[in-house]
PLY file of the C-alpha trace (Angstrom):
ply
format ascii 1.0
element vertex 89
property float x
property float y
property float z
element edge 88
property int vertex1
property int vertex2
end_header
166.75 116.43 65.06
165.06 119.50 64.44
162.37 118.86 67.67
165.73 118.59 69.63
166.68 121.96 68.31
163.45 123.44 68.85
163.54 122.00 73.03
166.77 123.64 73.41
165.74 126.84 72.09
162.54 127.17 73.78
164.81 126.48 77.28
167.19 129.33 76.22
164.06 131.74 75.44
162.23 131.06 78.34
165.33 131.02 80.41
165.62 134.79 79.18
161.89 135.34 79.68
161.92 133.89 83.80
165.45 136.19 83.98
166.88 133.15 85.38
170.86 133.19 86.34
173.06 132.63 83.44
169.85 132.69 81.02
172.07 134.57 78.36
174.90 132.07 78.76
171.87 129.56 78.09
170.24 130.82 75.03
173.67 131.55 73.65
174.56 127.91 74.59
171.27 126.84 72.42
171.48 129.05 69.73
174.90 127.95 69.13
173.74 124.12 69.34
171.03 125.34 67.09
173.39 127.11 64.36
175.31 123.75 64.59
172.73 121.22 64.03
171.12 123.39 61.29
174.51 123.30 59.50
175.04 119.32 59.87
171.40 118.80 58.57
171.65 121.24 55.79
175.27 119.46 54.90
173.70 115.93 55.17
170.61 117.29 52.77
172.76 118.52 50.57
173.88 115.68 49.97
170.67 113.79 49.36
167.77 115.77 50.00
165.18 117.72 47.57
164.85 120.89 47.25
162.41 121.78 49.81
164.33 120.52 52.61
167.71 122.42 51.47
165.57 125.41 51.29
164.26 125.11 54.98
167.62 124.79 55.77
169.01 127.75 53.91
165.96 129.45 55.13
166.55 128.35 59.52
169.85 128.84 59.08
170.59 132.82 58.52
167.77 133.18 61.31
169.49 131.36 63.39
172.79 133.52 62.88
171.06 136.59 63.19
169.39 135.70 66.73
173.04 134.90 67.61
174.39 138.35 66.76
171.28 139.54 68.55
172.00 137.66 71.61
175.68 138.98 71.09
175.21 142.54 70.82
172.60 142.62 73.97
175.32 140.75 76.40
174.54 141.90 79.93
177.42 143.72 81.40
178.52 142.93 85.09
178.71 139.38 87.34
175.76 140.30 89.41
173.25 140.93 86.72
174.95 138.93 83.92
171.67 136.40 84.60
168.71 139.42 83.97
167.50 140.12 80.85
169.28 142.95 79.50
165.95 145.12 79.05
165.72 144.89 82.92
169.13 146.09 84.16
0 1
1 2
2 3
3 4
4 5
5 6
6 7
7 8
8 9
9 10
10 11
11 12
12 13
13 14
14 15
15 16
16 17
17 18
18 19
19 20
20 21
21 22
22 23
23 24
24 25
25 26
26 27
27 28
28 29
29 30
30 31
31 32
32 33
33 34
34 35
35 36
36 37
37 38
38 39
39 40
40 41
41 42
42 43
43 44
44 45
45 46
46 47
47 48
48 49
49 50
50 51
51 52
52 53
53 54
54 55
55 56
56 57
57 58
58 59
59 60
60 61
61 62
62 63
63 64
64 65
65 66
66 67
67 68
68 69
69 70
70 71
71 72
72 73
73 74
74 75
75 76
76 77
77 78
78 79
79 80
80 81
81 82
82 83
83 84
84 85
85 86
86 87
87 88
């Protein structure tokens, strides 16, 4: 599960690196799926997992929300450019 995470991350970052239309819409879109699938695995380790694994999990996870609040605060503003990388206009 987690090499399916890390795929759709590294297609929202280097959507956001290539400035590609709708790149923030698509790491947003992975992050989320990321945030998501981090908080089914840590639920499922919980449940029967050792201690190492819950702690990768509680370690991933507030990451994860943090790049997502990232990603939130540097929304580009306007249709045309709402695809550029908000460092570039």
């Amino acid at each position: 599960a987690e090499a399916i995470i890390g795929v759709a991350l590294a297609a929202g970052a280097v959507a956001l690196l290539r400035a590609r239309p709708h790149a923030w819409g698509v790491a947003v879109a992975a992050n989320i799926f990321a945030v998501a699938g981090f908080a089914v695995g840590l639920t499922r380790t919980v449940q029967g997992g050792g201690a190492l694994d819950i702690g990768y999990h509680l370690t991933v996870l507030p990451l994860l929300l943090l790049t997502l609040v990232l990603l939130a605060r540097a929304r580009p503003s306007g249709g045309a450019s709402a695809g550029m990388h908000p460092a570039r206009g």
